[in-house]
C-alpha positions as CSV (number, residue, x, y, z in Angstrom):
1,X,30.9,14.7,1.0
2,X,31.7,12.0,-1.5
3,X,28.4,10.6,-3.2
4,X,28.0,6.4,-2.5
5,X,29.4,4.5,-5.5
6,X,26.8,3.1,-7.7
7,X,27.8,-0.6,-7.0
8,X,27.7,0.4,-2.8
9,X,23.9,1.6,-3.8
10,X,22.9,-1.4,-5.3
11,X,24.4,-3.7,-2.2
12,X,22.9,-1.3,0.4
13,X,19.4,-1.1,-1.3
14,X,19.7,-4.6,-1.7
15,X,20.5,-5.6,2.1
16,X,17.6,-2.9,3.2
17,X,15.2,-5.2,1.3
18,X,15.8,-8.4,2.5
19,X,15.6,-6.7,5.7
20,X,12.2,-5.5,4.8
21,X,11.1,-8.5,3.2
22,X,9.8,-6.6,0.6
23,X,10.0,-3.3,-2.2
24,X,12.9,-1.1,-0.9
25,X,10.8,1.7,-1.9
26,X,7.1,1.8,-1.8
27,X,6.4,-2.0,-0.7
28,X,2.5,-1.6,0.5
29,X,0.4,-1.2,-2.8
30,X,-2.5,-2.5,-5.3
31,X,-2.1,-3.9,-8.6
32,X,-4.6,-3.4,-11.6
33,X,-4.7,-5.0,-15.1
34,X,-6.0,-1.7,-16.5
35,X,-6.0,0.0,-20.4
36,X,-4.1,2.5,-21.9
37,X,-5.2,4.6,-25.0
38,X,-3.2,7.3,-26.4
39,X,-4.5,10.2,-28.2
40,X,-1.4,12.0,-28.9
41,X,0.5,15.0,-27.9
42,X,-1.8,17.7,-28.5
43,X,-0.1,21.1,-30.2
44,X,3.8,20.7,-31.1
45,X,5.2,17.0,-31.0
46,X,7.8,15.8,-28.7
47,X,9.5,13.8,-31.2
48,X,8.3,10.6,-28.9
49,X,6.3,8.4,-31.0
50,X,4.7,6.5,-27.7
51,X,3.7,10.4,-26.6
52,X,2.7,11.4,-30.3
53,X,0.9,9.0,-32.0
54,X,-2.1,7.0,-31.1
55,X,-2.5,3.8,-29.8
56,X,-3.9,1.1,-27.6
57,X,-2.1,-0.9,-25.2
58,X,-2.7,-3.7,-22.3
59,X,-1.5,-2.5,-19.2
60,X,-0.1,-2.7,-15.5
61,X,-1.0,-0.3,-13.0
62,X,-0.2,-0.3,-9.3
63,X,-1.2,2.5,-6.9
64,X,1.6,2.5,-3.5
65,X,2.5,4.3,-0.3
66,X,6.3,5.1,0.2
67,X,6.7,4.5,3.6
68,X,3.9,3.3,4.3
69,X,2.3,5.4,6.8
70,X,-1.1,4.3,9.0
71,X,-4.1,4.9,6.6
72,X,-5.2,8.4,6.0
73,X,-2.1,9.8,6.8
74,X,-0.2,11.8,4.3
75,X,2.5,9.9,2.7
76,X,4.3,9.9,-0.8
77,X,2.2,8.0,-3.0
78,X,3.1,6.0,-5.9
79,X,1.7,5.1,-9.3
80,X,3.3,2.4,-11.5
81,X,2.1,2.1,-15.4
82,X,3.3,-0.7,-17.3
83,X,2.9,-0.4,-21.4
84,X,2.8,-3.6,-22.6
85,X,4.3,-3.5,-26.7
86,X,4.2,-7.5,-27.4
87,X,6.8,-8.5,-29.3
88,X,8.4,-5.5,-27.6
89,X,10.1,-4.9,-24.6
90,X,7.4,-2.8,-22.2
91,X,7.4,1.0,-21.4
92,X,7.1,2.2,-17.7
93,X,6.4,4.9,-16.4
94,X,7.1,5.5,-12.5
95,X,5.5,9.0,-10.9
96,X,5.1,10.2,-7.3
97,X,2.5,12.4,-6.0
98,X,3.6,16.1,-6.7
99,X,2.5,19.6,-7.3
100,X,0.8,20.6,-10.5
101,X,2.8,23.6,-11.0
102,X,5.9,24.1,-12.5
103,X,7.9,24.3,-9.4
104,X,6.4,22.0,-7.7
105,X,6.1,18.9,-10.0
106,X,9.9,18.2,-9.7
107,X,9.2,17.6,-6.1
108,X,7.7,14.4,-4.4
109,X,5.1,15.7,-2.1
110,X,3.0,14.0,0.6
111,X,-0.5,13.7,0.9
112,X,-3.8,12.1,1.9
113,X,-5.5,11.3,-0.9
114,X,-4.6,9.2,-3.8
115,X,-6.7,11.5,-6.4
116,X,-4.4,14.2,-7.4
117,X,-1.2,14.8,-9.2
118,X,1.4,12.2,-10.2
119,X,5.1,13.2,-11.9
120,X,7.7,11.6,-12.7
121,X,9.9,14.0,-10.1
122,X,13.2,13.5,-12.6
123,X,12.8,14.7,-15.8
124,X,13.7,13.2,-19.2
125,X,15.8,14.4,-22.4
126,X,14.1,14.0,-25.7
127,X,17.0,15.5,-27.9
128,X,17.8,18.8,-26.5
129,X,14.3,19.6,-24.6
130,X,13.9,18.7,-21.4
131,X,10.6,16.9,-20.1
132,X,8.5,15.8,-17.6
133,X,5.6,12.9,-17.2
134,X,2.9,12.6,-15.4
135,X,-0.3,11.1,-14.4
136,X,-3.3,13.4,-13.4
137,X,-6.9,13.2,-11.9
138,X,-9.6,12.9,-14.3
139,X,-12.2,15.1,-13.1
140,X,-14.7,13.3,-15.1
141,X,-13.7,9.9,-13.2
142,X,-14.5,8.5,-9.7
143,X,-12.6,9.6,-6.4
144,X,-9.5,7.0,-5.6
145,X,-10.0,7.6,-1.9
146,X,-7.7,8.5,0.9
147,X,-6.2,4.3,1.4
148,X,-5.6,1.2,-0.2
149,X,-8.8,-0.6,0.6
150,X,-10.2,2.8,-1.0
151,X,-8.7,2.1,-4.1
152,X,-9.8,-1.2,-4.5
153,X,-13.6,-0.3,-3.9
154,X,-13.5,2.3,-6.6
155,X,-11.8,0.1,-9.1
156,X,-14.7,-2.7,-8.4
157,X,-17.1,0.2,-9.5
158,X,-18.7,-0.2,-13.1
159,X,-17.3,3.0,-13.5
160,X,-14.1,2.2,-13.2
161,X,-11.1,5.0,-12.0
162,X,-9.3,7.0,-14.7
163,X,-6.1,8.6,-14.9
164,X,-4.9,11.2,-17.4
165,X,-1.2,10.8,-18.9
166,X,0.0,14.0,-19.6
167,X,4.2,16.0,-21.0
168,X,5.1,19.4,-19.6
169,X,8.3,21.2,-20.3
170,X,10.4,22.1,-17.0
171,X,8.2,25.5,-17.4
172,X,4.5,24.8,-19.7
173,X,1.4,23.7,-18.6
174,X,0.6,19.7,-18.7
175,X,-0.4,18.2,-22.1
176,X,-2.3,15.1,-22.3
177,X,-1.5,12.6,-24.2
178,X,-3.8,9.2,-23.5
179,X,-5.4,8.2,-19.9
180,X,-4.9,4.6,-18.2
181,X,-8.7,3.0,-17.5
182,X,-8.6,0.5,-13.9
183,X,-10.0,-3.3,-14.9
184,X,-9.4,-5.9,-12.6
185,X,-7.3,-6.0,-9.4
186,X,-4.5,-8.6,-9.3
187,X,-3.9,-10.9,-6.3
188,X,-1.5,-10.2,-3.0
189,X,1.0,-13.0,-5.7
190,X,0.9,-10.9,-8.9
191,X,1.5,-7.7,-6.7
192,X,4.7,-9.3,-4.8
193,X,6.0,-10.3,-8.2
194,X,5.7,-7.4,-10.3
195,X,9.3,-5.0,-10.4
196,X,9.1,-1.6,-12.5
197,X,12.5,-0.6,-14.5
198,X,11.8,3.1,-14.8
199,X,15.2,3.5,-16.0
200,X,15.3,0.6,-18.4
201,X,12.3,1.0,-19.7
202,X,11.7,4.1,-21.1
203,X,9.6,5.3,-24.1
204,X,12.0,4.4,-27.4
205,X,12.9,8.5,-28.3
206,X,13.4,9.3,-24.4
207,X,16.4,9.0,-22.5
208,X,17.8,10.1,-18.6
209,X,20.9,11.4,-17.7
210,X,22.4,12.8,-14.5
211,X,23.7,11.3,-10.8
212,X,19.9,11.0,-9.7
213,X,19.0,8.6,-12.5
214,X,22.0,6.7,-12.0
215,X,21.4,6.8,-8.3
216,X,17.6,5.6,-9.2
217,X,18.2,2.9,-10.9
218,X,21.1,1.3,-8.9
219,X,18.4,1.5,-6.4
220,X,15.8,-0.6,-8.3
221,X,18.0,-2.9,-9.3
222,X,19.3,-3.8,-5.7
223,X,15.7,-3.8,-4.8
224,X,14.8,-6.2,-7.6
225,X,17.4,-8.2,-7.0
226,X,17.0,-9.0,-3.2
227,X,13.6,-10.1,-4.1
228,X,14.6,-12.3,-7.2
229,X,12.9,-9.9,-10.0
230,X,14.2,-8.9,-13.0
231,X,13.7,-5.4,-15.1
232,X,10.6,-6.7,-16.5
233,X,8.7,-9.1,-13.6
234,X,5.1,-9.5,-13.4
235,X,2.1,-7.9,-15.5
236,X,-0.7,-9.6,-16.2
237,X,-1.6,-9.5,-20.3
238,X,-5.0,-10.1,-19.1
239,X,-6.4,-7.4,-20.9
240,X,-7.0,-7.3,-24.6
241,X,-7.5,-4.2,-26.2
């Protein structure tokens, strides 16, 4: 069966929508000024400096359902994590809920609750190793909850929610390699207007390849462009860090 052309996937993601009046792919979600503080990659480098070397950034984060389905009900969640790097042009990273494991964290995998595992499901090439991202529950941090309006109440917390940022290989355990603090929400506006480029915007030193990355971001960019966004839309510098 002959795969759709990537110009058709960009019209038909487009048309789907406007049709939906909103994100083609995850369009119910919450967005978060939030901080970002990298350690670095712990035991060999990946030859990433975003993923090696320390640092402090302002952030985006926004927490989604795919479908969406009625609250509490297993879905595919989403987790959005924008880098900003002032004068230059932002990192994102764009991971689903998954399995921990090895053979699981290349698979996007429903489920209740919005504590848990996030990977990037495609992996990127960072010269000839093969990687995966991810985002993972801190143990140490407070509970995200099973919905939406969950979320928000534990982000209001003085103890605000944490997430770990983590690099496996296709095969090794999870490494961490900073964490993303919650701040403030953002308004229903900010949320609407923000558009993620995981594609695009990729740490400087990684790169994706393949038909699903192609297929990917034909897909955002339809999406994007039925609702008037561009690669790098929305994301409140609110935070100074």
């Amino acid at each position: 069966m002959p795969s759709l052309p990537p110009a058709a996937a960009e019209r038909a993601a487009a048309a789907l929508a406007r049709r939906r009046h909103a994100r083609l792919l995850h369009p119910t979600g919450r967005t978060f000024s939030a901080e970002a503080m990298i350690w670095g990659t712990s035991g060999p480098q990946t030859g990433v400096p975003l993923l090696d070397l320390p640092g402090r950034y302002p952030a985006t984060v926004r927490l989604s359902k795919g479908v969406p389905t009625p609250s509490g009900w297993p879905d595919v969640l989403g987790l959005g994590v924008r880098l900003h790097r002032d004068p230059e042009p932002p990192v994102d990273l764009v991971v689903s809920s998954s399995g921990a494991a090895p053979v699981l964290r290349n698979l996007p995998l429903p489920r209740r609750r919005f504590t848990g595992t996030y990977s990037s499901i495609m992996s990127f090439r960072a010269g000839r190793r093969r990687l995966f991202l991810a985002a993972l529950a801190d143990p140490d941090s407070p509970d995200l909850g099973r919905s939406l309006a969950d979320v928000s109440a534990a982000a209001a917390r003085v103890d605000a929610p944490r997430l770990v940022l983590a690099v496996a290989s296709a095969v090794g355990p999870w490494r961490p390699f900073g964490q993303v603090c919650l701040v403030d929400q953002r308004g229903a506006r900010e949320d609407a207007a923000l558009a993620f480029d995981p594609i695009g915007n990729v740490p400087p030193g990684l790169r994706v390849v393949g038909p699903i990355a192609r297929l990917r971001d034909r897909t955002y960019r339809g999406s994007r462009l039925a609702r008037g966004a561009s690669a790098q839309s929305g994301g409140s510098l609110g935070v100074t860090v």
